[in-house]
C-alpha positions in Angstrom: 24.6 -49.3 -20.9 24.9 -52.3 -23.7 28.0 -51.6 -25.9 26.9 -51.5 -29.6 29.2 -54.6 -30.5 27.4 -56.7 -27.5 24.0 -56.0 -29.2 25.3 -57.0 -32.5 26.7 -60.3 -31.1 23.8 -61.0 -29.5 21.3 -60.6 -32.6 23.9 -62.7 -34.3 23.3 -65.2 -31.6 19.5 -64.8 -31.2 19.6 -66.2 -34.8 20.3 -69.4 -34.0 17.9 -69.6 -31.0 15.5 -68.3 -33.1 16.2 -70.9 -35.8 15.2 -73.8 -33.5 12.2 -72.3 -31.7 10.8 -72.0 -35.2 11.0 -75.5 -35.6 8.9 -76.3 -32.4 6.4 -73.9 -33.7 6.1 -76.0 -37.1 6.3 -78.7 -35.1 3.0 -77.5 -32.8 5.1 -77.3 -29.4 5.9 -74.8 -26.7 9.6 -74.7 -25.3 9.5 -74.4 -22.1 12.0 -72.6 -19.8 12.6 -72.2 -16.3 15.1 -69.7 -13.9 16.9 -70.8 -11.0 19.4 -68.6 -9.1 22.0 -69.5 -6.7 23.3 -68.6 -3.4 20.6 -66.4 -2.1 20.8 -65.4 1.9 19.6 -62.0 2.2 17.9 -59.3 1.0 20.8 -57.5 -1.2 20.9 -54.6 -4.4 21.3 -57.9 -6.7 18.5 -59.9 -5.4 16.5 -56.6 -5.9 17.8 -56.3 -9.5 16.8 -59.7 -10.2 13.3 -59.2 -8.9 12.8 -55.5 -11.1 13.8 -58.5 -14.1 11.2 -61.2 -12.9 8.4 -58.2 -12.5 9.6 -56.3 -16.0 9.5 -59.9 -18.1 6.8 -61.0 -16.0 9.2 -64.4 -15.2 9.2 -66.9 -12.6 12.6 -67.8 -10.4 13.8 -70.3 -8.3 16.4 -69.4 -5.7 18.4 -71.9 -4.4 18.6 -70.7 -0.6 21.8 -71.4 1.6 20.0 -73.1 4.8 22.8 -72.6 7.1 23.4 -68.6 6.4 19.8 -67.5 6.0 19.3 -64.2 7.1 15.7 -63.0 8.2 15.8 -60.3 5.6 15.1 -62.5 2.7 11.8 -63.9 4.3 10.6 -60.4 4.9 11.9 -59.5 0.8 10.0 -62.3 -0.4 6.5 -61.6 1.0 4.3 -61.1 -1.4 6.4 -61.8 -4.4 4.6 -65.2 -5.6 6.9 -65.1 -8.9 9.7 -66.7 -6.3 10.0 -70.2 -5.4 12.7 -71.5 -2.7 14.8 -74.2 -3.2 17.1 -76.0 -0.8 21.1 -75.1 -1.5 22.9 -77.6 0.1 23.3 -76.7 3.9 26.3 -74.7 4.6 27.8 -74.7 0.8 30.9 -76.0 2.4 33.3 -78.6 0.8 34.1 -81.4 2.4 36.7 -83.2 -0.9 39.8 -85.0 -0.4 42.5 -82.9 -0.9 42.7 -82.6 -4.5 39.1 -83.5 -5.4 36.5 -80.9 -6.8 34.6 -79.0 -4.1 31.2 -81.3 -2.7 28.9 -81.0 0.1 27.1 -83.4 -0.6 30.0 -86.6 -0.8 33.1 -86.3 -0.1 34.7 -87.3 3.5 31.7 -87.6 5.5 29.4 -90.3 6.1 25.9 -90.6 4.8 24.5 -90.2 8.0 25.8 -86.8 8.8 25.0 -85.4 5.3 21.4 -86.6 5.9 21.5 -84.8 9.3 22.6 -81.4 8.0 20.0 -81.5 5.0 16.9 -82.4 7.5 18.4 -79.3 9.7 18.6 -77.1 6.3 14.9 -78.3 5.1 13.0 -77.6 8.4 15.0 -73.9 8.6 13.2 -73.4 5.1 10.1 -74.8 5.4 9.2 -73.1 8.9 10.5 -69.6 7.3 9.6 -69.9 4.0 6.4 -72.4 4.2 4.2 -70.5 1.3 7.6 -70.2 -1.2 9.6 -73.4 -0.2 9.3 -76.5 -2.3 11.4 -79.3 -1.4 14.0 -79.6 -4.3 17.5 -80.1 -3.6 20.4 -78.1 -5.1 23.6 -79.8 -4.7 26.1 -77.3 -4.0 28.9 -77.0 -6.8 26.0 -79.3 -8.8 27.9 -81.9 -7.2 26.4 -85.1 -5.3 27.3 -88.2 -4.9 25.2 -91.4 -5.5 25.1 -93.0 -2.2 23.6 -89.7 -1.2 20.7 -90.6 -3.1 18.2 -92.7 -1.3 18.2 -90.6 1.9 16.6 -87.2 0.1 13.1 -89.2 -0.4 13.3 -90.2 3.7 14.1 -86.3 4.2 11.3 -85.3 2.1 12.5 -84.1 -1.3 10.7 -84.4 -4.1 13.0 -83.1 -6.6 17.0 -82.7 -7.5 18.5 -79.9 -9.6 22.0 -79.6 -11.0 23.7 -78.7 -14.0 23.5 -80.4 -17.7 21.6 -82.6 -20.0 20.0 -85.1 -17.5 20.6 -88.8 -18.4 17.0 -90.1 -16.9 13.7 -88.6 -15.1 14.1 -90.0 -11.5 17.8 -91.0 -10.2 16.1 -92.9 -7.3 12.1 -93.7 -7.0 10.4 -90.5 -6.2 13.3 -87.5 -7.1 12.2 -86.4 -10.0 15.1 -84.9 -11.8 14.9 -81.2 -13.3 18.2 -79.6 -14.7 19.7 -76.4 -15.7 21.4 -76.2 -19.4 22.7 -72.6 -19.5 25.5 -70.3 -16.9 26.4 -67.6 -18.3 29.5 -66.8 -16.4 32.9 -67.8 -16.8 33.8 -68.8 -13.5 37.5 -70.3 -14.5 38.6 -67.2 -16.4 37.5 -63.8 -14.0 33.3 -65.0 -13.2 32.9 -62.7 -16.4 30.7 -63.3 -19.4 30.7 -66.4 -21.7 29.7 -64.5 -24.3 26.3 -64.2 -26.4 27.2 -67.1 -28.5 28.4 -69.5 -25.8 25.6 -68.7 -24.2 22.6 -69.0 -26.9 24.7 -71.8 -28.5 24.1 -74.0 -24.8 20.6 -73.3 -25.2 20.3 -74.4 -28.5 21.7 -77.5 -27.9 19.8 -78.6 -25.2 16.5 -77.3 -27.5 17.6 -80.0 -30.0 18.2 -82.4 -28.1 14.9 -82.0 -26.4 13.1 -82.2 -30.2 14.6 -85.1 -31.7 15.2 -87.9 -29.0 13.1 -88.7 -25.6 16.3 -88.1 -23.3 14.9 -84.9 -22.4 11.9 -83.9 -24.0 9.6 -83.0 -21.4 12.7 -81.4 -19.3 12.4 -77.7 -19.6 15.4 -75.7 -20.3 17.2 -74.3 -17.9 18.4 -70.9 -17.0 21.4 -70.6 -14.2 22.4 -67.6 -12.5 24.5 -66.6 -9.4 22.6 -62.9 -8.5 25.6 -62.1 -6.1 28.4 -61.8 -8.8 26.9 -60.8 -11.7 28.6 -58.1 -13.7 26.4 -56.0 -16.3 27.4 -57.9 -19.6 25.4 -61.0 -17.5 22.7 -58.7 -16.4 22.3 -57.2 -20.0 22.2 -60.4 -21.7 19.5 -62.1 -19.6 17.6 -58.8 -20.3 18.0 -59.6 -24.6 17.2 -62.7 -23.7 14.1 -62.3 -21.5 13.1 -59.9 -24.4 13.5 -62.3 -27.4 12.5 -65.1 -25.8 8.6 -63.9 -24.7 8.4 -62.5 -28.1 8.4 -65.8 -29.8 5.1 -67.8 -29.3 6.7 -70.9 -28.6 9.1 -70.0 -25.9 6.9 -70.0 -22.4 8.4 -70.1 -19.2 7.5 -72.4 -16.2 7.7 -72.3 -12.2 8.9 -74.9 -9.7 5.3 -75.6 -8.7 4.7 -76.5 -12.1 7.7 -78.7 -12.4 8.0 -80.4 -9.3 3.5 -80.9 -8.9 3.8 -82.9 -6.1 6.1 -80.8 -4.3 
């Protein structure tokens, strides 16, 4: 159950959200949003909580799908549930950084050859069990990848990149077309709790702006990130607010992968 001072901070929040949707609507535009979850392998209680969200809001999700620990549960979960899309996590979600560095997969002490290797491995393991749900978008693991990395997704077969923040430009390389996430809720440096409503609705917000007033990002639709697996209720209950607010304002509207990435 939602504590009476979460809803409060929340409204408080929405406010500001609210405020800058309203300017796209005098404007004439639709904000667009999109979902994408992490770390799915299996069918679990929280992937089947995040679904009962995606059927109650009637909203779209991208799962980023661990090749190397795919379990033939989630397949058989996601059969006839078209509001899922699969994209490509990495391989193994291992790190491979010099002692000292942040966690990466895709860099750190290993050569561009055997990255490549793993990620063809990962891609065919989706494709051939997920062919009607799998589009080929890479997730760095960690939203961490290093440049070099870069020119041998196109030769793989991606189409599209996803990681964290305000992207600097549409395609890193010729061909990946580049299609962030702006928002995670939890607090993974302090207990993987909440950030709190305001946090939250404040990174949204900011990316909303930024979106209306320059052509960084304008035709990037703002991103929702989530980690189903570790989720406690104040991140469960605040998507829920914000899944509510959000398709009650005409210019919000939410978008799939297949819409995103066309030529996926």
């Amino acid at each position: 159950m939602v504590k009476l001072n979460d809803s409060i901070e929340f409204i408080n929040a929405w406010h500001l959200l609210q405020r800058e949707l309203d300017l796209w609507a005098e404007s004439g535009k639709q904000a667009s949003f999109w979902w994408r979850d992490d770390d799915a392998v299996s069918d679990t209680p929280q992937l089947q909580h995040l679904d009962s969200l995606c059927q109650a809001f009637d909203i779209p999700v991208s799962i980023a799908v661990i090749p190397a620990s795919l379990e033939a549960s989630l397949p058989k979960f996601l059969q006839q549930r078209d509001h899922f899309s699969v994209l490509q996590h990495g391989y193994s979600h291992s790190s491979y950084a010099a002692k000292g560095a942040k966690k990466i997969e895709l860099g750190g002490e290993r050569s561009v050859d055997m990255i490549a290797t793993e990620l063809t491995d990962g891609y065919q393991r989706l494709a051939n069990a997920l062919p009607d749900q799998f589009i080929p978008v890479i997730v760095p693991p960690w939203n961490r990848i290093e440049s070099r990395i870069y020119d041998s997704l196109s030769n793989i077969g991606f189409t599209g990149i996803s990681v964290e923040g305000a992207r600097k430009m549409s395609y890193p390389v010729t061909d990946l077309l580049q299609i962030n996430t702006h928002l995670d809720p939890i607090n993974w440096r302090h207990g993987r709790g909440f950030i709190g409503s305001q946090a939250a609705i404040t990174l949204l917000q900011q990316h909303l702006t930024l979106r209306r007033k320059t052509d960084q990002c304008s035709d990037e639709p703002t991103g929702l990130l989530t980690h189903h697996l570790v989720h406690n209720e104040a991140v469960w209950n605040f998507c829920r607010s914000l899944f509510k607010h959000l398709n009650q304002h005409p210019a919000a509207h939410w978008v799939n992968a297949r819409q995103m990435w066309p030529l996926a």
